[in-house]
C-alpha positions as a Markdown table, in Angstrom:
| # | Residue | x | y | z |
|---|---|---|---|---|
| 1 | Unk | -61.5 | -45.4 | 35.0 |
| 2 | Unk | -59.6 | -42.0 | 34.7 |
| 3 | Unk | -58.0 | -41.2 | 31.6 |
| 4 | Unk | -54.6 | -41.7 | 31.3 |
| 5 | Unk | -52.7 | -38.1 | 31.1 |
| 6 | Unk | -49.8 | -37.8 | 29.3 |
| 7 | Unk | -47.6 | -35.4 | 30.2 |
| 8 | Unk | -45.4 | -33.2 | 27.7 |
| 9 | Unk | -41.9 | -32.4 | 28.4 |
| 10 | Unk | -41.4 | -28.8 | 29.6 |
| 11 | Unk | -39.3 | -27.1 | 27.6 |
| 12 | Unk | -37.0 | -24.2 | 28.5 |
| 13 | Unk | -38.9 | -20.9 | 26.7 |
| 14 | Unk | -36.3 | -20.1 | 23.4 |
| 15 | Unk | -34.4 | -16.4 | 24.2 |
| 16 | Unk | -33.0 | -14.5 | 21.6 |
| 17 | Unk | -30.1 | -12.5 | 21.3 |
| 18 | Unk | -29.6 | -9.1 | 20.4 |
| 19 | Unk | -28.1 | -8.1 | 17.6 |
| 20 | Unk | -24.4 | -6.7 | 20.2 |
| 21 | Unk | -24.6 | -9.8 | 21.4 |
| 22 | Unk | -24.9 | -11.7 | 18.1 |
| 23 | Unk | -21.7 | -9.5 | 16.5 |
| 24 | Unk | -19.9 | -10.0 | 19.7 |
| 25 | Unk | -20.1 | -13.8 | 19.0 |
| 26 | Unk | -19.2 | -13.5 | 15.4 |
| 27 | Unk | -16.4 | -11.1 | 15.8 |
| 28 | Unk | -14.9 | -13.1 | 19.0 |
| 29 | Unk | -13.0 | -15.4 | 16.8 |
| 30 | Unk | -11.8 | -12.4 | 15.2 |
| 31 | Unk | -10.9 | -10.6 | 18.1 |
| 32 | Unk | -8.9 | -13.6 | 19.1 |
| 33 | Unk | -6.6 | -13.4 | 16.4 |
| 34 | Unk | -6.2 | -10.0 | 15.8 |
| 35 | Unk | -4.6 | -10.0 | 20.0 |
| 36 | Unk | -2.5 | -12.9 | 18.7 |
| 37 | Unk | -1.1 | -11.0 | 15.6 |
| 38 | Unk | -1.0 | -7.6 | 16.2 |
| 39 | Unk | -1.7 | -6.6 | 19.7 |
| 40 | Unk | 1.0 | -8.9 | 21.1 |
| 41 | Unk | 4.0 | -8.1 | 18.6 |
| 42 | Unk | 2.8 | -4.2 | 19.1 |
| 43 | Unk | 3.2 | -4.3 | 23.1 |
| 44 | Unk | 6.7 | -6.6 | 22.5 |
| 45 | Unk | 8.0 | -3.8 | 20.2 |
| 46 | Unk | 7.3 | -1.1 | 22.6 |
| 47 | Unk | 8.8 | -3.2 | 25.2 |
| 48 | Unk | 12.1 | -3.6 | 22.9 |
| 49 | Unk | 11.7 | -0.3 | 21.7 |
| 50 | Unk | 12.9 | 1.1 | 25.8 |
| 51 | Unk | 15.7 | -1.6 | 25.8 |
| 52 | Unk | 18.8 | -2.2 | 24.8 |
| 53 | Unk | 19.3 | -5.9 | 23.7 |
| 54 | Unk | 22.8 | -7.3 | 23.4 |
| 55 | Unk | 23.6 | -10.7 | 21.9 |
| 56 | Unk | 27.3 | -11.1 | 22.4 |
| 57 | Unk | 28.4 | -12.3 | 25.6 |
| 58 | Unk | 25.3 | -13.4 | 26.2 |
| 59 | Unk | 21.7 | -12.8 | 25.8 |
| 60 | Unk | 20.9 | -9.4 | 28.0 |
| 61 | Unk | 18.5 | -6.5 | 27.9 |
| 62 | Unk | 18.9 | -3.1 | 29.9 |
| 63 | Unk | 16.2 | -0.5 | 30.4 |
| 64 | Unk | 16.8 | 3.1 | 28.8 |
| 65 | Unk | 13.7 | 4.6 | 28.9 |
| 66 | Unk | 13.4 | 6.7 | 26.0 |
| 67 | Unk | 16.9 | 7.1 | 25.0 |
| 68 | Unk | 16.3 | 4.8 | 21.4 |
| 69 | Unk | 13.4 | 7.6 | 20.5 |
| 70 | Unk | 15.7 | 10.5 | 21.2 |
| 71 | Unk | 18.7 | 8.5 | 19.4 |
| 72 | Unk | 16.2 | 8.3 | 16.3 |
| 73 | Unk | 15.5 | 11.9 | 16.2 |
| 74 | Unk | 19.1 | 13.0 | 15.9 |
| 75 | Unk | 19.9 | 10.5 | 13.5 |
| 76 | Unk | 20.9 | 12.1 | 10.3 |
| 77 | Unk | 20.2 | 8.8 | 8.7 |
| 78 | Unk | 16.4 | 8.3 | 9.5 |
| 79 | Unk | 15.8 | 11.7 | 8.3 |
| 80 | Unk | 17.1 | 10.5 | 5.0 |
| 81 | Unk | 15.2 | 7.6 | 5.3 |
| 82 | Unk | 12.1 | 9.5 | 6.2 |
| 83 | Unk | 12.6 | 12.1 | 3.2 |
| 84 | Unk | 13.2 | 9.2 | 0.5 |
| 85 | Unk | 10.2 | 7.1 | 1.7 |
| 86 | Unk | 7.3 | 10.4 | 1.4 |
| 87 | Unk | 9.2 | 11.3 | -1.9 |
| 88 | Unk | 9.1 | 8.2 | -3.2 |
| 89 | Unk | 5.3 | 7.4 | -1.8 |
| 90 | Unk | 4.0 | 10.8 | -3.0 |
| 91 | Unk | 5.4 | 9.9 | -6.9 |
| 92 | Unk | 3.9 | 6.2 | -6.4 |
| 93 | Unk | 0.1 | 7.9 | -5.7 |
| 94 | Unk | 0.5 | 9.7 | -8.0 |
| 95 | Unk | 1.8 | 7.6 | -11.0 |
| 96 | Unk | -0.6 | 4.7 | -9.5 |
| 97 | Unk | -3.6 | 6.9 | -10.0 |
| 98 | Unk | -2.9 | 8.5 | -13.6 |
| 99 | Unk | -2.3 | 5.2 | -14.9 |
| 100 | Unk | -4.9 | 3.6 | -13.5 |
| 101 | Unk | -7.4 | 6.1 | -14.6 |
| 102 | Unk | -6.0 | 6.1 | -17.6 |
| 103 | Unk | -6.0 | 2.5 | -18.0 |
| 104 | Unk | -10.1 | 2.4 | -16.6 |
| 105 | Unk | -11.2 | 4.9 | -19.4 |
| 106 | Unk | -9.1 | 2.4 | -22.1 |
| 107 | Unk | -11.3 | -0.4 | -20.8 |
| 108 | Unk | -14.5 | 1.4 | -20.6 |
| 109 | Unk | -14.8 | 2.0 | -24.1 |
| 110 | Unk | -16.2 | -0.7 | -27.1 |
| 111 | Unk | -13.5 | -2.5 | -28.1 |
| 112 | Unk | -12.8 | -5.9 | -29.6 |
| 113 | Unk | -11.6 | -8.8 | -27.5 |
| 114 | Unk | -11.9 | -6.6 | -24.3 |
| 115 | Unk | -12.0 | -9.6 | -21.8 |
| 116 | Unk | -8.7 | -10.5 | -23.4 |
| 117 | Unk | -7.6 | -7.0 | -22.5 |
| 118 | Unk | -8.7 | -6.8 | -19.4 |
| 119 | Unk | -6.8 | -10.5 | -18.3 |
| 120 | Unk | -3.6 | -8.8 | -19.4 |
| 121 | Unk | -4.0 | -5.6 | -18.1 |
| 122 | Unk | -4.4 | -7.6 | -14.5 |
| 123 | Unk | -1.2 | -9.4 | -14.7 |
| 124 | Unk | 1.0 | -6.7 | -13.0 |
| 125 | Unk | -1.0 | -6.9 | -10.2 |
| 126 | Unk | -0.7 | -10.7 | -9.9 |
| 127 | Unk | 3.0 | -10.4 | -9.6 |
| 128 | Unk | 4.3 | -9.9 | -6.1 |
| 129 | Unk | 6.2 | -7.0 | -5.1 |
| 130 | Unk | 9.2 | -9.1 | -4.6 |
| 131 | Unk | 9.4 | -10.7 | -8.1 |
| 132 | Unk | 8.2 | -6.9 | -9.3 |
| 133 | Unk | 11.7 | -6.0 | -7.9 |
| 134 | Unk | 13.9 | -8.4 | -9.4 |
| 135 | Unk | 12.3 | -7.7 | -12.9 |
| 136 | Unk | 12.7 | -4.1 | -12.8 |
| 137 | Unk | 16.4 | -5.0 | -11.7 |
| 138 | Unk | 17.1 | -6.4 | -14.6 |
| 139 | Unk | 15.3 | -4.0 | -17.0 |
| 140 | Unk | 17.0 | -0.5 | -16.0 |
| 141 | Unk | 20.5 | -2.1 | -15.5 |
| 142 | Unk | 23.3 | -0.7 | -18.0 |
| 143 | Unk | 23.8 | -4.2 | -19.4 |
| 144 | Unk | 19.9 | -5.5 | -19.5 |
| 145 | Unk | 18.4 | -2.9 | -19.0 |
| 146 | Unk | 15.6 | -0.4 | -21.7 |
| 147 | Unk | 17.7 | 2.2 | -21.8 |
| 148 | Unk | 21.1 | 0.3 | -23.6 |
| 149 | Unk | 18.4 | -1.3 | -26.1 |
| 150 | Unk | 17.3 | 1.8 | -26.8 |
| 151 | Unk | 20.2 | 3.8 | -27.5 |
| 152 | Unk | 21.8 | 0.6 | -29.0 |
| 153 | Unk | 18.5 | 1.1 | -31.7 |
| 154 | Unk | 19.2 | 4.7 | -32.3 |
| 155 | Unk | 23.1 | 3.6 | -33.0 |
| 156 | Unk | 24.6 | 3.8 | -29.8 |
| 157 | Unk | 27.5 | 1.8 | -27.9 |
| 158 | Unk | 26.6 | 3.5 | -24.9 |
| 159 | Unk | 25.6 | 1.3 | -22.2 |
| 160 | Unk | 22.7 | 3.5 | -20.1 |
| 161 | Unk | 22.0 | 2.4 | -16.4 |
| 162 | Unk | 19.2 | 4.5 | -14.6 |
| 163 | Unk | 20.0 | 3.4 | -11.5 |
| 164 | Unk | 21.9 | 6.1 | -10.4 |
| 165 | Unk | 21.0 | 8.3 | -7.2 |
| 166 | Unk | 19.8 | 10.8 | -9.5 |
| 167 | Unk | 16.8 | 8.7 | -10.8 |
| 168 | Unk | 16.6 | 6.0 | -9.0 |
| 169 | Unk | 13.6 | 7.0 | -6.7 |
| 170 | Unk | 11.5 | 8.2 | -9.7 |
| 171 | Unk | 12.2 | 3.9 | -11.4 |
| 172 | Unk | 11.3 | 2.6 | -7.7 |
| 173 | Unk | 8.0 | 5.0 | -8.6 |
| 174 | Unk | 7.3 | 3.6 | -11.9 |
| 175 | Unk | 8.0 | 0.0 | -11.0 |
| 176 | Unk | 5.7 | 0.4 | -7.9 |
| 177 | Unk | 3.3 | 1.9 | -10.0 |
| 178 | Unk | 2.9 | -0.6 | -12.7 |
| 179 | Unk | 2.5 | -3.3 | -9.8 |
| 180 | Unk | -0.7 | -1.5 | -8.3 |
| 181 | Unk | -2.2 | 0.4 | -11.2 |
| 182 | Unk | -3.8 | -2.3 | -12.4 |
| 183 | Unk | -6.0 | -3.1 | -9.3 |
| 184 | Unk | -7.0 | 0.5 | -8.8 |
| 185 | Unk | -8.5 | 0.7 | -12.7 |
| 186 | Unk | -10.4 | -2.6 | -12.2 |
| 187 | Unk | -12.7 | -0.7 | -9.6 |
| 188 | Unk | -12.6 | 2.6 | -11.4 |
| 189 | Unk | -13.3 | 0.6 | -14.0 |
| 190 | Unk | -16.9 | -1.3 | -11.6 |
| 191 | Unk | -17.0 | 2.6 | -11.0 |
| 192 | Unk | -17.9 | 4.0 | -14.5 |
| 193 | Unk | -20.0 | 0.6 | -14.9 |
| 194 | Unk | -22.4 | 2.1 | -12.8 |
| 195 | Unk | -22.7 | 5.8 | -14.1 |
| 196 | Unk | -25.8 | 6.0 | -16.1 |
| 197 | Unk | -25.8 | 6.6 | -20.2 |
| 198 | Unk | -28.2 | 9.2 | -20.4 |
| 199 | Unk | -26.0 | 11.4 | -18.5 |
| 200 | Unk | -23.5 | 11.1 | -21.4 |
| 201 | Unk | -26.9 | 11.6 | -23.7 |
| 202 | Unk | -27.3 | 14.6 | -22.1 |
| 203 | Unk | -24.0 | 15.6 | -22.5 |
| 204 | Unk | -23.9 | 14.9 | -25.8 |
| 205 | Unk | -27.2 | 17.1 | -26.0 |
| 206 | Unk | -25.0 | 19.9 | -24.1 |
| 207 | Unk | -22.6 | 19.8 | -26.9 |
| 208 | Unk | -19.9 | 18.4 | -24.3 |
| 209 | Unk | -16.3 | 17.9 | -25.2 |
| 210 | Unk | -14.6 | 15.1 | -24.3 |
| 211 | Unk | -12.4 | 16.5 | -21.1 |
| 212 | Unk | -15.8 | 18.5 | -20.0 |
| 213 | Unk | -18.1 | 15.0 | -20.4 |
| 214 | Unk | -15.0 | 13.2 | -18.2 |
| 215 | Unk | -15.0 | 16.3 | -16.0 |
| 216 | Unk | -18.6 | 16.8 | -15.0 |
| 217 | Unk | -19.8 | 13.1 | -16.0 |
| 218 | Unk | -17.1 | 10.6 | -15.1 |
| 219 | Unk | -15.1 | 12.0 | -12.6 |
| 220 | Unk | -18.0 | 13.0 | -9.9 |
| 221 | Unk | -18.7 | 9.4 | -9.0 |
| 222 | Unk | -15.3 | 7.7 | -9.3 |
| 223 | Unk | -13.9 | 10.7 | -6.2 |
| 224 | Unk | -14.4 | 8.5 | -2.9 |
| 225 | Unk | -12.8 | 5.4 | -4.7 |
| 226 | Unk | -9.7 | 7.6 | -5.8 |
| 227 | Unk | -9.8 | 8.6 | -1.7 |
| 228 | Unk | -9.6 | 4.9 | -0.4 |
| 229 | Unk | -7.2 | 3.9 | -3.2 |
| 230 | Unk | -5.2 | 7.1 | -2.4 |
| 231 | Unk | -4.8 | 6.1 | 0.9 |
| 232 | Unk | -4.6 | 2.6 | 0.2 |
| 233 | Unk | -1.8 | 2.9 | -1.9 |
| 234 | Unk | 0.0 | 5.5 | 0.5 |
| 235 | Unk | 0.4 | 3.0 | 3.6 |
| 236 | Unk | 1.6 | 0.3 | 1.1 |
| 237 | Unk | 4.5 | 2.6 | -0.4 |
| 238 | Unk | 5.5 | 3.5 | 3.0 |
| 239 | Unk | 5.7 | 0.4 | 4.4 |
| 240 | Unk | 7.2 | -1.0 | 1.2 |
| 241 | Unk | 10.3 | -3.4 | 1.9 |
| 242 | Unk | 10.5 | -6.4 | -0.7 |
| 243 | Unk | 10.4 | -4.5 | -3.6 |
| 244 | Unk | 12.8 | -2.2 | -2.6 |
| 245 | Unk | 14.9 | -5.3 | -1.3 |
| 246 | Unk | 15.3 | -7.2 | -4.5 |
| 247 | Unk | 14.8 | -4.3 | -6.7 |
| 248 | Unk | 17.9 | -1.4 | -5.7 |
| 249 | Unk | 18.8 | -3.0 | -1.8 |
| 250 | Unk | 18.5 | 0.7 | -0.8 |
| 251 | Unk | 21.3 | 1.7 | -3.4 |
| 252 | Unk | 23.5 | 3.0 | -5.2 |
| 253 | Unk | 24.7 | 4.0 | -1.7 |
| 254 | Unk | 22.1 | 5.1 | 0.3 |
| 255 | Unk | 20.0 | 6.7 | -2.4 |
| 256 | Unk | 17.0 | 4.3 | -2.1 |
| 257 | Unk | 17.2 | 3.2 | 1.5 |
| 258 | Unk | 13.2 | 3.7 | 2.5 |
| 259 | Unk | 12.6 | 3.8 | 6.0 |
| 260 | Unk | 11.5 | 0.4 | 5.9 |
| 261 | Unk | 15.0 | -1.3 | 4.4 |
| 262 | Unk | 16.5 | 1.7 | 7.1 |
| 263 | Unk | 14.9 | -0.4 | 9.6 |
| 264 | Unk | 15.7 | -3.8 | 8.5 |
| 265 | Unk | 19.7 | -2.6 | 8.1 |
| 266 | Unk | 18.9 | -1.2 | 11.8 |
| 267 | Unk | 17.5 | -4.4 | 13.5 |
| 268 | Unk | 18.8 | -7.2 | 11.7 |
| 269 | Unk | 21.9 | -6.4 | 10.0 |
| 270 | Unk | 23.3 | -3.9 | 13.1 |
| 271 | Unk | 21.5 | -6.5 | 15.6 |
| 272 | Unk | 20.2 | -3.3 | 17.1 |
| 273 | Unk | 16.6 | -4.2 | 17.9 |
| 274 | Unk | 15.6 | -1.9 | 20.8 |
| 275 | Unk | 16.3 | 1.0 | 18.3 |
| 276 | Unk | 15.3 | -0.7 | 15.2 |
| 277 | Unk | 12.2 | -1.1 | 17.3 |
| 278 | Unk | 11.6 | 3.0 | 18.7 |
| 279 | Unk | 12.4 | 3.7 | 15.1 |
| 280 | Unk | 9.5 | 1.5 | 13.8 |
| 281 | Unk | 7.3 | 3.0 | 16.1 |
| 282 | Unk | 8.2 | 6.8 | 13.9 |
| 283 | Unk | 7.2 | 4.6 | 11.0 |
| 284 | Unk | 3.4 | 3.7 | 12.3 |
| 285 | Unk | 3.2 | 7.6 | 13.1 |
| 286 | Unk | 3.8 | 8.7 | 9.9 |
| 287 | Unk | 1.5 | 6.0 | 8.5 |
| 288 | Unk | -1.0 | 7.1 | 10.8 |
| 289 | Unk | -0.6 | 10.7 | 10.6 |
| 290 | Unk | -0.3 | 10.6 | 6.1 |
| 291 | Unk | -4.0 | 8.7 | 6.7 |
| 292 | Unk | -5.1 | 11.0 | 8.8 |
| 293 | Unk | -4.2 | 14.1 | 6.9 |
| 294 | Unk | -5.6 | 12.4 | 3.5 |
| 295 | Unk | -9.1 | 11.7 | 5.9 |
| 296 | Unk | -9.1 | 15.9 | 6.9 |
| 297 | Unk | -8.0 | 17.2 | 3.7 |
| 298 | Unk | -10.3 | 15.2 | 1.0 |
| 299 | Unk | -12.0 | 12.1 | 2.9 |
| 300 | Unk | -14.0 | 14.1 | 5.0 |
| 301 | Unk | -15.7 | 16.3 | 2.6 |
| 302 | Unk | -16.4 | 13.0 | 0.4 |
| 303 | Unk | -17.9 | 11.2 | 2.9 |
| 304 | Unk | -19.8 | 14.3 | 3.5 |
């Protein structure tokens, strides 16, 4: 009698994937939404921005080539525009980063109730820009604002209102400052966590003052994050448009108007979208182009 043979199922021999192909499957989704966001609304604005789109008398579109690029660049206006938004970035960066390495060396030291510090210390950042604006609104008008409640301390009737064109860039800087600064201390803050104490041992062997133990001790390490912040902090100034929205609306006259509130009053005040478009377009260039000098001027020779 033969023996009864059982016969396995063949199975197909397991393949693995290599490690492009296992990234190309995790990014796909990725990839998907990134066309759907970005990539399309970019190729529609460069499509508006050689048009011009009319709404009255019905919806209708022309072709002009690059007539809206060579409008923008004889506009006196987007000059202004430009010159407000780098002025008032460059005193943002640079109010955001005192104050927040200010604030991280505050924190890094022994102090009672820290954690309760810290929590405070965080809730600027938790406010949104937009709310950010309408506060600040109310604290530097003449009425409501610090400057009447401190000359009416010191004796004075005088109502003091610092928005004015004089100032009013350098309060848009503050207020934008006290909205970020927070965030950027936390990770100097994990920074100067990680440094380790015998190097401020050794200091203190060295007979180290205080500025030279932060210069040669606490600064070194903390560079690449004030690079990434730096530039982190530069793209959201310039592209800034809530805060300045509910804080000045690009006032008093046209003393605040950012590029970015220059471009809403362009495209959806003016209804003049295949201009307001080319004129966003100068906007992601000078993005692109602050980023990239930041990378050649410090980033490089950190990452280095």
């Amino acid at each position: 009698m033969d023996a009864a043979v059982t016969r396995l199922p063949r199975t197909r021999p397991m393949t693995e994937i290599s490690n492009l192909q296992f990234a190309l499957i995790v990014a796909l989704p990725v990839l998907v939404f990134l066309v759907l966001v970005v990539a399309y609304p970019l190729v529609y604005a460069l499509w508006m921005s050689v048009e011009t789109i009319q709404f009255f008398g019905g919806y209708q579109t022309d072709f002009v080539g690059l007539d809206n690029y060579r409008d923008v660049l004889h506009d006196t206006a987007f000059w202004h525009s430009t010159w407000i938004s780098i002025r008032l970035t460059f005193e943002s960066v640079v109010l955001t980063l005192v104050i927040a390495m200010a604030l991280a060396v505050l924190l890094n030291r022994p102090m009672r109730g820290r954690g309760l510090v810290r929590s405070i210390l965080i809730l600027p950042w938790a406010m949104s820009p937009y709310g950010t604006g309408i506060v600040f609104s109310y604290l530097v008008r003449g009425q409501t604002g610090i400057g009447t409640a401190l000359a009416a301390a010191l004796g004075s009737t005088q109502t003091v209102n610092l928005l004015n064109r004089e100032c009013v860039t350098e309060v848009l800087a503050v207020g934008n400052a006290w909205n970020m600064a927070p965030l950027v201390a936390f990770f100097l803050l994990a920074n100067m966590t990680t440094i380790p104490s015998r190097l401020y041992d050794l200091a203190a062997v060295d007979q180290l003052s205080a500025l030279e133990r932060f210069r040669h001790v606490t600064f070194p390490p903390l560079r690449f994050t004030l690079f990434v912040f730096t530039c982190i902090t530069t793209v959201m100034s310039l592209k800034m448009f809530d805060y300045v929205f509910t804080f000045t609306r690009g006032g008093p006259g046209d003393a605040s108007a950012v590029l970015t509130y220059q471009l809403y009053k362009t495209s959806f005040e003016d209804l003049n979208l295949g201009y307001g478009a080319a004129m966003s377009f100068f906007l992601l260039a000078l993005i692109l182009g602050s980023t990239l000098v930041l990378y050649v001027v410090w980033g490089r020779r950190e990452a280095g």
